[in-house]
C-alpha positions as CSV (number, residue, x, y, z in Angstrom):
1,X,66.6,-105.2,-89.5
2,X,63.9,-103.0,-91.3
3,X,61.5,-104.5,-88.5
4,X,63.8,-103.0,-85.7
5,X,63.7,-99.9,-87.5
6,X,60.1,-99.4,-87.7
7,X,60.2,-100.7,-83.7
8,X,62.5,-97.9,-83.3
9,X,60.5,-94.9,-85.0
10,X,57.1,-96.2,-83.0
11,X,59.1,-95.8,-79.9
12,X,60.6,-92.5,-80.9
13,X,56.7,-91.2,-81.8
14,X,55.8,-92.2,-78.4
15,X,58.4,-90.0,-77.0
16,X,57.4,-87.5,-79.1
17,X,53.7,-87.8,-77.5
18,X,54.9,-88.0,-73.7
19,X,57.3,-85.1,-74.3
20,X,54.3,-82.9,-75.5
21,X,51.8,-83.8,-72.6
22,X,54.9,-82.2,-70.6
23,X,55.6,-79.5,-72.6
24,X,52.1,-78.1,-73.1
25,X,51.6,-78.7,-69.4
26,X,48.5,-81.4,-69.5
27,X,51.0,-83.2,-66.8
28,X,53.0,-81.3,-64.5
29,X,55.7,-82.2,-62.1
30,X,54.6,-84.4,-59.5
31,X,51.9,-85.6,-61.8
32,X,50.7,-89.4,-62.6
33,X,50.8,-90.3,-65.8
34,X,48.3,-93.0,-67.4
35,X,49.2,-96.2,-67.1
36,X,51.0,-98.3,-70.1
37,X,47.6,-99.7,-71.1
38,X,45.8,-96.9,-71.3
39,X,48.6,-95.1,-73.2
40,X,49.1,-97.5,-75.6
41,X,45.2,-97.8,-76.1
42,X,45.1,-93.3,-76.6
43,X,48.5,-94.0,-79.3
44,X,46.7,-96.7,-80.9
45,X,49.8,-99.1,-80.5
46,X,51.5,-102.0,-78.5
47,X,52.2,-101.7,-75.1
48,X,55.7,-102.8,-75.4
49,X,56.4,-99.9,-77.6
50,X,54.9,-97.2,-74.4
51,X,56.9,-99.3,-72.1
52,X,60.6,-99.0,-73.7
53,X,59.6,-95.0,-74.5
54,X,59.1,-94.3,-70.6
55,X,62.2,-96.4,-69.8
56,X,64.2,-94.3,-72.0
57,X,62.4,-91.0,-69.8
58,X,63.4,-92.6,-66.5
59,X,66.8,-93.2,-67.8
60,X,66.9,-89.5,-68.6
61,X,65.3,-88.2,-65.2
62,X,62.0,-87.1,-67.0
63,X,59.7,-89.8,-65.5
64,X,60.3,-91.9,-62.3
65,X,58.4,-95.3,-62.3
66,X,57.3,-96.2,-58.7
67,X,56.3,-100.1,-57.4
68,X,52.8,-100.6,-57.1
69,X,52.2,-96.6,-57.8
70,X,52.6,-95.9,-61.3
71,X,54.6,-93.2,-63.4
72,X,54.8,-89.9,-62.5
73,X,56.7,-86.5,-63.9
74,X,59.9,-85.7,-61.6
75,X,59.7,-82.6,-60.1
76,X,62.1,-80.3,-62.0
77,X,61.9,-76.7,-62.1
78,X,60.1,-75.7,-65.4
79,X,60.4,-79.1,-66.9
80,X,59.6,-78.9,-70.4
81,X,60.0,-81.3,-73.2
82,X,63.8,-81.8,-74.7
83,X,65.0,-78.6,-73.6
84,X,65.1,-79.9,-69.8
85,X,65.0,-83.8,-70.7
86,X,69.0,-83.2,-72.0
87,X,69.7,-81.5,-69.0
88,X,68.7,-77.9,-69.8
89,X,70.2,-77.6,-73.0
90,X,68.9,-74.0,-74.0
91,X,70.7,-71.9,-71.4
92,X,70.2,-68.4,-70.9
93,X,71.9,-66.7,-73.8
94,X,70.5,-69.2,-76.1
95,X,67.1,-68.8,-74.9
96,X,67.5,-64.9,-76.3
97,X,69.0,-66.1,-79.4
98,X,65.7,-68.0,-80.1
99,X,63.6,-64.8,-78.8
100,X,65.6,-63.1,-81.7
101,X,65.4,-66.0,-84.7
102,X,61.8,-66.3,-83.9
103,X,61.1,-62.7,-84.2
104,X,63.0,-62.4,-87.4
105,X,61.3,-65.4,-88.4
106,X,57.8,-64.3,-88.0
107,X,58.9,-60.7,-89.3
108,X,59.1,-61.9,-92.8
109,X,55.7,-63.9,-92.0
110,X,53.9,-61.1,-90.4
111,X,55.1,-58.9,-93.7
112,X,54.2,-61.3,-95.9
113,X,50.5,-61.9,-94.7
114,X,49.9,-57.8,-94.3
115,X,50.8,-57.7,-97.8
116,X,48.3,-60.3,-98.6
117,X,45.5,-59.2,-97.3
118,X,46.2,-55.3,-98.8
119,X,46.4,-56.7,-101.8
120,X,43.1,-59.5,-101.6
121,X,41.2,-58.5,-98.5
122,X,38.9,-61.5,-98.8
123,X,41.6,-64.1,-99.1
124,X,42.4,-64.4,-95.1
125,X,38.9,-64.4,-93.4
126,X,38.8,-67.2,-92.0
127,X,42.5,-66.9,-90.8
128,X,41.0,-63.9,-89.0
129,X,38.3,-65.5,-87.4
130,X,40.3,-68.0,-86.2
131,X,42.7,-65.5,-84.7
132,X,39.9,-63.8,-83.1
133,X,38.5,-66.6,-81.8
134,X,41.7,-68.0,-80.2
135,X,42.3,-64.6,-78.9
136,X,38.8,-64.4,-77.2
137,X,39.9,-68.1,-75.2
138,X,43.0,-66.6,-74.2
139,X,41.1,-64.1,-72.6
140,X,39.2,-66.6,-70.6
141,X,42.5,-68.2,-70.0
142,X,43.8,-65.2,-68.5
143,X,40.9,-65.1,-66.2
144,X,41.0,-68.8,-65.1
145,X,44.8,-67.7,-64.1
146,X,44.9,-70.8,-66.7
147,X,48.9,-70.4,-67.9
148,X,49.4,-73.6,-69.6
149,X,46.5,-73.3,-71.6
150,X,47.6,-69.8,-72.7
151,X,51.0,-71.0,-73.4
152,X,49.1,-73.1,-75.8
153,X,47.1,-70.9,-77.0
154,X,50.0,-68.4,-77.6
155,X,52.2,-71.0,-79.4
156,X,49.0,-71.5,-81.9
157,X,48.3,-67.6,-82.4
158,X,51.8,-67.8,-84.2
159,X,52.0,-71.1,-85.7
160,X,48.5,-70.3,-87.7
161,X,50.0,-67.4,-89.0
162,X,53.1,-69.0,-90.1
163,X,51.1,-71.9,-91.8
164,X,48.8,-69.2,-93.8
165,X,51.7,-67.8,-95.3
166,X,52.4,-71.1,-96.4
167,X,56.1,-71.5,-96.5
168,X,56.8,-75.2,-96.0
169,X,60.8,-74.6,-94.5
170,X,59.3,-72.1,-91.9
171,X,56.5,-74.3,-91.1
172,X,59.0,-77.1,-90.5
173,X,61.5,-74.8,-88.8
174,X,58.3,-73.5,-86.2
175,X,57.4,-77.3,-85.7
176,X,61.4,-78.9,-85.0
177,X,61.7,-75.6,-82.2
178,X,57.8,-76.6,-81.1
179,X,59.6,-77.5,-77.4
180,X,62.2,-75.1,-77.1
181,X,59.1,-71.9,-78.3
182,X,57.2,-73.5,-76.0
183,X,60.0,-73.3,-72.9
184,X,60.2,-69.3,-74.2
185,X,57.0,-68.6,-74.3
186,X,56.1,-70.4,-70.6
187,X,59.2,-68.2,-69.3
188,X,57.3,-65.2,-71.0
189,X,54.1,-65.4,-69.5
190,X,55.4,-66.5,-66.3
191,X,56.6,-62.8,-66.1
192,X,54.1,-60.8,-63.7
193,X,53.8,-58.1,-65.8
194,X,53.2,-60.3,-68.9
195,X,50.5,-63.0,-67.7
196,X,47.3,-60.3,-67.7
197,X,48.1,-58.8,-70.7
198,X,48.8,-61.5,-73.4
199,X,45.2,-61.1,-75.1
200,X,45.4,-57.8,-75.4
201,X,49.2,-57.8,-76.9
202,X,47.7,-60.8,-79.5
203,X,44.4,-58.3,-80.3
204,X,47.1,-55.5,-81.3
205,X,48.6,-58.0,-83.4
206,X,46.0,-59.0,-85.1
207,X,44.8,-55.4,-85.6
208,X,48.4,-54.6,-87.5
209,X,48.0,-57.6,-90.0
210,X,44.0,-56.4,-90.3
211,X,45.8,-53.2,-91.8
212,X,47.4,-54.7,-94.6
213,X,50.5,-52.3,-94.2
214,X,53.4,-54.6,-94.0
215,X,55.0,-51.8,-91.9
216,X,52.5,-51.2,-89.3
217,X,52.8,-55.0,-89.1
218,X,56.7,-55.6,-88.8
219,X,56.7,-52.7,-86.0
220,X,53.9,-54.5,-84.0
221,X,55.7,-57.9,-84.4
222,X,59.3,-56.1,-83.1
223,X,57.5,-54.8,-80.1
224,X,55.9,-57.8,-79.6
225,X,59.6,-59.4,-79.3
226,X,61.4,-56.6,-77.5
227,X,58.6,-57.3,-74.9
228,X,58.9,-60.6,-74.7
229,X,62.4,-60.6,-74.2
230,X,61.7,-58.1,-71.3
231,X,59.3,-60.5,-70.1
232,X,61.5,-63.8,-70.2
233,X,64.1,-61.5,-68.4
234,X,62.3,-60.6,-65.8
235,X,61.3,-64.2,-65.1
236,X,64.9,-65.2,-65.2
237,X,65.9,-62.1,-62.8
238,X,63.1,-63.4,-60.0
239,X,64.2,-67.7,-60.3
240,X,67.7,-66.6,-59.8
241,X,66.9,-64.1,-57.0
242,X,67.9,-61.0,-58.4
């Protein structure tokens, strides 16, 4: 028994990995996967283990193994990770709902770090280098017309925020949504009037925790939301036709 445990939580790690590959958009639909071997060899683990994690994924309609071929991602419309492996289990509404946890999530955070860095200036330097820097590659995304890179790139601006502030719940919270933020945030930029401007909306950001007013920072971070959820509408609006 414990050894079928740990067989299981390999497996479920694996998932975990493929899931992510999709989700941050290194493999789209239509796309080949790497073969079992060379998986296995990238995890550092036993085949077997890669094996029973994409038969689970083909069971589910994520992957679709092909004679002779090899592996690739079915062609679903904005597949992403467990949101769309349990058949689209964020719908609409709850997609909004999310939009509105995560910005009163990251208000608190957003608050929180201004306050910081009025009170210590020096403390957060290399935070803000770091911000600056990822900022400066999503500009360079923006020009490549690279989205899934500044999906990533977007999802990281926030989560090294969240992890400066340094509360482990809201860390973990960020982390267990990872998929579902990252569905949002693909809907976002897909949005024509978002996609040439997300560097620029990141700079202000940045620029309001720079302040070190906690309330110059809480109104950029709500009119970073309200815009995103006008964003993730408009997306929705053109997929369905309207």
């Amino acid at each position: 028994m414990p050894d079928r445990i740990r067989q299981q939580t390999v497996v479920g790690q694996v998932m975990e990995k493929i899931r992510d590959l999709i989700a941050t958009g290194q493999y789209k639909s239509g796309d080949k996967i790497p073969t079992e071997q060379e998986l296995a060899d990238r995890f550092g683990i036993g085949r077997s283990s890669v094996r029973e994690a994409i038969k689970v994924f083909n069971y589910l309609g994520v992957l679709e193994s092909r004679t002779a071929r090899g592996t690739f991602v079915c062609d679903r419309k904005n597949i992403s990770s467990e949101a769309l492996t349990w058949s689209i289990l964020l719908g609409d509404d709850e997609l909004f709902e999310l939009i509105e946890f995560r910005g009163a999530l990251e208000l608190w955070c957003f608050m929180a770090l201004a306050r910081q860095i009025d009170e210590n200036p020096d403390t957060h330097k290399k935070l803000i280098k770091k911000l600056e820097d990822n900022i400066e590659k999503m500009r360079k995304a923006e020009k490549a017309e690279d989205r899934s890179t500044l999906v990533r790139l977007d999802y990281n601006f926030h989560k090294m925020i969240l992890e400066e502030v340094g509360n482990s719940i809201v860390i973990s919270l960020y982390e267990t949504l990872k998929s579902f933020l990252y569905e949002e945030i693909k809907k976002a930029h897909l949005s024509v009037d978002a996609f040439p401007r997300q560097a620029d909306n990141h700079l202000r950001l940045l620029s309001a925790i720079k302040s070190g007013n906690p309330e110059i920072a809480a109104g950029a971070i709500k009119h970073h939301f309200r815009e995103t959820a006008e964003f993730v509408r408009d997306t929705m609006q053109r997929e369905k036709g309207v």
